[in-house]
C-alpha positions as CSV (number, residue, x, y, z in Angstrom):
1,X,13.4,-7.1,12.3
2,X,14.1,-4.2,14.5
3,X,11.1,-5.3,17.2
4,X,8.8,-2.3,15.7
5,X,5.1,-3.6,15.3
6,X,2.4,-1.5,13.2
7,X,-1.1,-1.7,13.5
8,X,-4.1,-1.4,11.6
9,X,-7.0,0.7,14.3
10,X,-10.4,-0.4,12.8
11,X,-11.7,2.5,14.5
12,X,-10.1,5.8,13.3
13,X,-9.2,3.5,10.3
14,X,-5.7,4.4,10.3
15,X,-1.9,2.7,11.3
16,X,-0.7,3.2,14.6
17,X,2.4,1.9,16.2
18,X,2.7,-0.4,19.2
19,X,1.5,2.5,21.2
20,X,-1.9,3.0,20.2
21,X,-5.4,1.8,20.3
22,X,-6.2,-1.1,22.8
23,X,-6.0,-4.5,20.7
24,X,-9.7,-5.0,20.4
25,X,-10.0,-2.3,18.0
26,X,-7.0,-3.4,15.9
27,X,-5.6,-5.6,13.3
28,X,-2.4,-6.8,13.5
29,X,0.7,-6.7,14.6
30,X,2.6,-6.3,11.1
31,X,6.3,-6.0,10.5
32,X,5.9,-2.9,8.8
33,X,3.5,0.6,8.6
34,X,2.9,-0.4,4.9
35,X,1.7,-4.1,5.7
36,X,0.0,-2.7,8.5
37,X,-1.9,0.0,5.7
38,X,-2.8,-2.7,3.4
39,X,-4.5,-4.9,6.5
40,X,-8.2,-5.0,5.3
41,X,-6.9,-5.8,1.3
42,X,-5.0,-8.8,3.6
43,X,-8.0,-9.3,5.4
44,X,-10.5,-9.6,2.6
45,X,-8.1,-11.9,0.5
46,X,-7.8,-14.2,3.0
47,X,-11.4,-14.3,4.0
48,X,-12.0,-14.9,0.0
49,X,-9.2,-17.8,0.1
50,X,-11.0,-19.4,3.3
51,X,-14.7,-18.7,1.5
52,X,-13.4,-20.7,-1.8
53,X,-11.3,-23.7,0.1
54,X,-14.7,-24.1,2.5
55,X,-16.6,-24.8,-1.1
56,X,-14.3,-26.8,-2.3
57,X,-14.6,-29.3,1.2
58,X,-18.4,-28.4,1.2
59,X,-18.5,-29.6,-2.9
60,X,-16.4,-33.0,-1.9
């Protein structure tokens, strides 16, 4: 990994670099611009994958 983070600005809904929006507004840090443009698809799977292992502890 050359040390290059991307991020994913929740405000202006776009991928900046390092350099960018203060970390409040953002998702991340990714390894790369196209993990960092495919943060909310990340986001909502894992939200989904949390939502289904909370029923299955809430079911036991």
């Amino acid at each position: 990994m050359s040390g290059d983070q991307w991020w994913f600005c929740l405000k202006h809904m776009a991928v900046e670099p390092e350099k960018g929006c203060p970390n409040k507004d953002r998702l991340g840090p990714y390894a790369t611009r196209d993990e960092a443009a495919a943060a909310l698809q990340t986001a909502a799977a894992r939200n989904k994958s949390w939502q289904e292992s909370d029923k299955e502890w809430d079911d036991d």
